[in-house]
C-alpha positions as CSV (number, residue, x, y, z in Angstrom):
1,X,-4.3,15.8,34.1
2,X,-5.5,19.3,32.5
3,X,-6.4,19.4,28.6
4,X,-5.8,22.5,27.6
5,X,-7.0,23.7,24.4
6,X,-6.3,26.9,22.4
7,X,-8.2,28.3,19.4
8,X,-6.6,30.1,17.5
9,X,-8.6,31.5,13.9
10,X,-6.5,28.8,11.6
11,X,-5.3,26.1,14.0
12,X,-6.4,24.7,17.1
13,X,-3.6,23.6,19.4
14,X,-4.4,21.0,22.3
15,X,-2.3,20.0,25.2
16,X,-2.1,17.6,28.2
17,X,-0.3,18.6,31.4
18,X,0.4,16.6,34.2
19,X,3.4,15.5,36.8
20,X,3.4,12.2,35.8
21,X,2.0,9.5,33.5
22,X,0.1,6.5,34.0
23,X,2.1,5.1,30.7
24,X,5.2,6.8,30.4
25,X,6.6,4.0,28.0
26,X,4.0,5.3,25.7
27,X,5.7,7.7,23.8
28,X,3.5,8.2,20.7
29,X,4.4,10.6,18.2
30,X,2.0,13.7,20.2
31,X,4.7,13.1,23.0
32,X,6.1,16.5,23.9
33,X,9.6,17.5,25.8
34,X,7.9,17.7,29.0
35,X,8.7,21.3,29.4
36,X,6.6,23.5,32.3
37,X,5.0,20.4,32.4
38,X,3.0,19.7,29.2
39,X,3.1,15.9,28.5
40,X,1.5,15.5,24.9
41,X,0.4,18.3,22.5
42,X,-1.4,17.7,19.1
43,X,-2.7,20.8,16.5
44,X,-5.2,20.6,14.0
45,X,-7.2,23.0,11.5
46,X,-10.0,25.2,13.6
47,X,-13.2,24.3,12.2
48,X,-16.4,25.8,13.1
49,X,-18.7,23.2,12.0
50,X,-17.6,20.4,14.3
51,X,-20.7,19.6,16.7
52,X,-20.0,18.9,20.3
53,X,-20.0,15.6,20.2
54,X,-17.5,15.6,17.3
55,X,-15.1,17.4,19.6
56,X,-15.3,14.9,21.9
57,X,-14.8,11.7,19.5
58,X,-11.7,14.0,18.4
59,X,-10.5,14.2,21.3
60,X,-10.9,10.5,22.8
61,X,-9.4,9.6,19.3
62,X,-6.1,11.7,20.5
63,X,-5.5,10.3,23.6
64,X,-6.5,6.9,22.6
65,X,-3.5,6.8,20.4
66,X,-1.3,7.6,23.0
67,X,-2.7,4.6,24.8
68,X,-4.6,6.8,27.6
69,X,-8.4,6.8,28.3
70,X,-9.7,10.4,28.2
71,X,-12.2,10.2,31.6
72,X,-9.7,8.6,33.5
73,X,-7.2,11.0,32.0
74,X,-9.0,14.7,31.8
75,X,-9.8,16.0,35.3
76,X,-9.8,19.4,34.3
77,X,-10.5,21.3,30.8
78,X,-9.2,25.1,30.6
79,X,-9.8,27.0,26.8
80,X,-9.1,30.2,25.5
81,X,-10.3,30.7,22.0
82,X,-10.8,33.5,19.3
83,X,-13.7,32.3,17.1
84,X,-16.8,32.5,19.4
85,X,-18.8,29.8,17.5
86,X,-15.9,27.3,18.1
87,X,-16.3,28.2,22.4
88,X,-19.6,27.7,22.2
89,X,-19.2,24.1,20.9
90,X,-16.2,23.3,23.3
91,X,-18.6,24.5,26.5
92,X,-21.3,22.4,25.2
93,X,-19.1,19.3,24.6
94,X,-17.4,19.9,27.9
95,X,-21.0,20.0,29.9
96,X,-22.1,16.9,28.2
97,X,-19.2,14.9,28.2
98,X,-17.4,16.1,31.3
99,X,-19.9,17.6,33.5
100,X,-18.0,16.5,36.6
101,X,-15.1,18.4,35.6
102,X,-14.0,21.5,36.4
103,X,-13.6,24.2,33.3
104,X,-12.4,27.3,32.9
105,X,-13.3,29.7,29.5
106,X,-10.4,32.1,29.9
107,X,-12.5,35.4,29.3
108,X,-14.1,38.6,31.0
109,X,-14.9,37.7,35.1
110,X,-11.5,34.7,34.9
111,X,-8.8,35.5,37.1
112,X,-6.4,35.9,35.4
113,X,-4.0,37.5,38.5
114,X,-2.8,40.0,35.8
115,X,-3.9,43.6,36.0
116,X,-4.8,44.8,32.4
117,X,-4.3,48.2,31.6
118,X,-6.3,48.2,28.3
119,X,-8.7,50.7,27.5
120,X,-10.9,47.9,27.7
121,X,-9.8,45.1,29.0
122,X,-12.7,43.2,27.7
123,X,-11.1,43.7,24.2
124,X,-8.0,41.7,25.2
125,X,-8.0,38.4,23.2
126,X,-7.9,35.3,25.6
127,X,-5.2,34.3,24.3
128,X,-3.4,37.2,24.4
129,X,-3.9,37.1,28.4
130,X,-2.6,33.4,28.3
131,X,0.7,34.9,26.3
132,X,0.8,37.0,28.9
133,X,0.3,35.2,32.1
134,X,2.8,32.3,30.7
135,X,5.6,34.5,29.8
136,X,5.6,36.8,32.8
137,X,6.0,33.0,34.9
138,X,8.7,31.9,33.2
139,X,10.7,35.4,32.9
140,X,11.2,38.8,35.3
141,X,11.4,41.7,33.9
142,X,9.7,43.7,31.1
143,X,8.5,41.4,28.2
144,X,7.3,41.9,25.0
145,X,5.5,38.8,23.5
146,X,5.1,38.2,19.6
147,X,2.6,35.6,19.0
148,X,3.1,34.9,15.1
149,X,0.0,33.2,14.1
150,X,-2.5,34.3,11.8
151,X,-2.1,37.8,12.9
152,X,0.9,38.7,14.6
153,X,0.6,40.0,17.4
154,X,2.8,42.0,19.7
155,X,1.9,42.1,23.6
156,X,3.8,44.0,26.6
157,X,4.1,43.3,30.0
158,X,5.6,45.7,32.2
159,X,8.2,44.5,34.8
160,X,5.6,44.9,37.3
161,X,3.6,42.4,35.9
162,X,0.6,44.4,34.3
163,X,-0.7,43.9,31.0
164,X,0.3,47.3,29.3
165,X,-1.2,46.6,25.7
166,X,0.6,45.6,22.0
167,X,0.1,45.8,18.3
168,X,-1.5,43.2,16.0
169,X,-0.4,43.2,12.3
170,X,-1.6,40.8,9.3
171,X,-0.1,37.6,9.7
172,X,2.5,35.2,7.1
173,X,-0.7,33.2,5.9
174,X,-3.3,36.6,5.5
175,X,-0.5,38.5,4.1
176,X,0.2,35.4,1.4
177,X,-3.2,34.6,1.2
178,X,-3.9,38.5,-0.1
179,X,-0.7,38.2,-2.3
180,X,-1.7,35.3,-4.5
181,X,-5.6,36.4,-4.8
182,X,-4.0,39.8,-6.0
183,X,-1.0,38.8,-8.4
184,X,-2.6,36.0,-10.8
185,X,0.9,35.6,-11.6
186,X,1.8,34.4,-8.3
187,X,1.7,30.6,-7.2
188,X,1.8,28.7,-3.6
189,X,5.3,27.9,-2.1
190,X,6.6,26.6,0.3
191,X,8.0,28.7,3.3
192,X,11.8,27.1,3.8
193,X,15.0,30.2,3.8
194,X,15.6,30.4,0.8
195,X,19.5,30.1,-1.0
196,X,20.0,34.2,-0.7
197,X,18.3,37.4,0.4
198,X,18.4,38.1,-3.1
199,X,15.8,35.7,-4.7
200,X,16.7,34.0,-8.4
201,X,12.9,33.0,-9.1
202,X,9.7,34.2,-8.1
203,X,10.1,31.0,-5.6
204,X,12.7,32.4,-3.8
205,X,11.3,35.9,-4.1
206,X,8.5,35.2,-2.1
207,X,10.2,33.2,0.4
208,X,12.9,35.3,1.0
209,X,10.2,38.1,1.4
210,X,8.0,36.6,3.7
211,X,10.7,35.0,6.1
212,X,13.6,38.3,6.3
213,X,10.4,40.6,5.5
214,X,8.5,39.6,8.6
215,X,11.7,39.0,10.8
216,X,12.6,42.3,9.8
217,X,9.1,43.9,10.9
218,X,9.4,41.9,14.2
219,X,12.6,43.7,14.9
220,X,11.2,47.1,13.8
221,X,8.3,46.7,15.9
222,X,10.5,45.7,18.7
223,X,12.5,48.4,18.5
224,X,10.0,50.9,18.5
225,X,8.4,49.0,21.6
226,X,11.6,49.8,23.6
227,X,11.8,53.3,23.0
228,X,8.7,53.6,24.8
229,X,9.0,50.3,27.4
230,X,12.6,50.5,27.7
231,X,14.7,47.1,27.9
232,X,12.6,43.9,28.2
233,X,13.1,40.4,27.1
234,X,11.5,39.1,23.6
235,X,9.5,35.7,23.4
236,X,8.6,34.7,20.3
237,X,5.4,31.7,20.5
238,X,2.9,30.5,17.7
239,X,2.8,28.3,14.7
240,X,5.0,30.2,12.7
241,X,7.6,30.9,15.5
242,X,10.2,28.1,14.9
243,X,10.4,29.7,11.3
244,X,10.9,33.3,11.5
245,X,12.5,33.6,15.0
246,X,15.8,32.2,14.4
247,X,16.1,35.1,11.7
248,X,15.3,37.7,14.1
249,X,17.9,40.0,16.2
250,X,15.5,40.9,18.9
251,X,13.8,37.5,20.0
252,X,15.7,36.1,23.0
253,X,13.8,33.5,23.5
254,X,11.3,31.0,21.7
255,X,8.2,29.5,23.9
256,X,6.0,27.4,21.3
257,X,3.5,26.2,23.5
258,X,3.7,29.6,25.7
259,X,-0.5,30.1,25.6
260,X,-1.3,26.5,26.5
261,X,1.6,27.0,29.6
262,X,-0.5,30.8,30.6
263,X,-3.8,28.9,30.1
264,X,-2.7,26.0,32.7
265,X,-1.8,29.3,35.1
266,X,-4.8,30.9,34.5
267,X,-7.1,27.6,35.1
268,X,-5.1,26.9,38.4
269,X,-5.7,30.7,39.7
270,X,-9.4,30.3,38.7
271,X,-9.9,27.0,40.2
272,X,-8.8,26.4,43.9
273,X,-6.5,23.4,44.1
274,X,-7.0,22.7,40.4
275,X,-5.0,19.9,38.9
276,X,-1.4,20.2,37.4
């Protein structure tokens, strides 16, 4: 089976693929639907000060609770990450721990089977390219992708299948993160839609801010995209997608393990033959 791990600034979301399972009674609460076939998913906190050999004890610890034995399990590792320090520990765990294995480090000289029409393509995020790859499988067509993680992030694909480019605004959690450091008078809430658009607290202020705020940007940005692109079809991925989507005109469709589905793509491309 392929582990598949993307690192993203604030979370770190890993996932196991494979066609079948050895225990498929074993339905542990990391199970997941099953969909493009990704068996069990976990996400944790990204932390740059886990050691190699911490990674690995994580995840042994992860599968072991699913009841499955990670070298008779893993026979392929594929990562894309955006905090260098945190790759750097992943290819050092993975050459210690699983030198037999094959690995791909989605980044510059990966094939990624997508032209990029960056400036730069060197610039372009790996897991942008893994947004990319995933969505422009699963859907014909223009697409515009908005990853809403930290940042969000908006990326294009023409209907021809090239990576045209994309936007990147602050995020829910750097945008709230700046509000409450700002406004002493502000407090921490919780992100749930609040009872109206117009807020009767400074609770429901916020959240009605954050959640139609940021749906509304989505659809600006959207709409802005098309003027240029023309019609294409709207995935919405990342941590915070389930939340602001469904209060969105534009997003069509909602893909919340979208990078880890490009990333299995992307390894299989690289690798000759490479596992499922």
């Amino acid at each position: 089976m392929l582990l598949a791990i993307d690192v993203g600034n604030t979370e770190t979301v890993i996932g196991l693929f494979g066609d079948s399972l050895s225990t498929p009674d074993a339905v542990g609460f990391g199970r997941a639907s099953g969909e493009h076939g990704l068996a069990y998913h976990w996400r944790m906190s990204t932390l740059t000060e886990r050691t190699p050999d911490e990674y690995a004890m994580m995840l042994s610890q992860l599968l072991d609770l699913e009841g499955l034995d990670v070298r008779a399990t893993v026979h392929a590792i594929a990562i894309s990450s955006s905090a260098p320090a945190v790759t750097t520990q992943l290819r050092r765990m993975a050459a210690r721990w699983f030198a037999d294995t094959p690995l791909t480090v989605l980044g510059p000289g990966v094939k990624s089977g997508m032209p990029i029409l960056y400036d730069n393509p060197r610039e372009v995020g790996a897991d942008r390219i893994a947004d990319a790859v995933g969505a422009h499988d699963l859907y014909d067509g223009a697409l515009i992708i908005v990853d809403m993680g930290t940042a969000t992030v908006f990326d294009v694909v023409s209907a021809a299948g090239e990576y045209l480019g994309g936007a990147i605004a602050p995020g829910v959690a750097i945008s709230l993160e700046a509000l409450y450091k700002q406004a002493s008078a502000l407090r921490s809430v919780e992100l749930v839609e609040p009872r109206s658009v117009i807020g009767r607290s400074t609770v429901e202020s916020i959240q009605s801010g954050v959640l139609y705020g940021f749906a509304a940007q989505v659809d600006g940005m959207v709409a802005r995209i098309k003027q240029e692109l023309g019609e294409a079809t709207v995935i919405a991925t990342g941590g915070l997608a389930s939340l602001i989507a469904p209060h969105t005109t534009s997003v069509t469709h909602v893909e919340p393990w979208l990078t880890l589905h490009g990333l299995r793509i992307v390894h299989e491309r690289h690798h000759s033959g490479a596992p499922r």
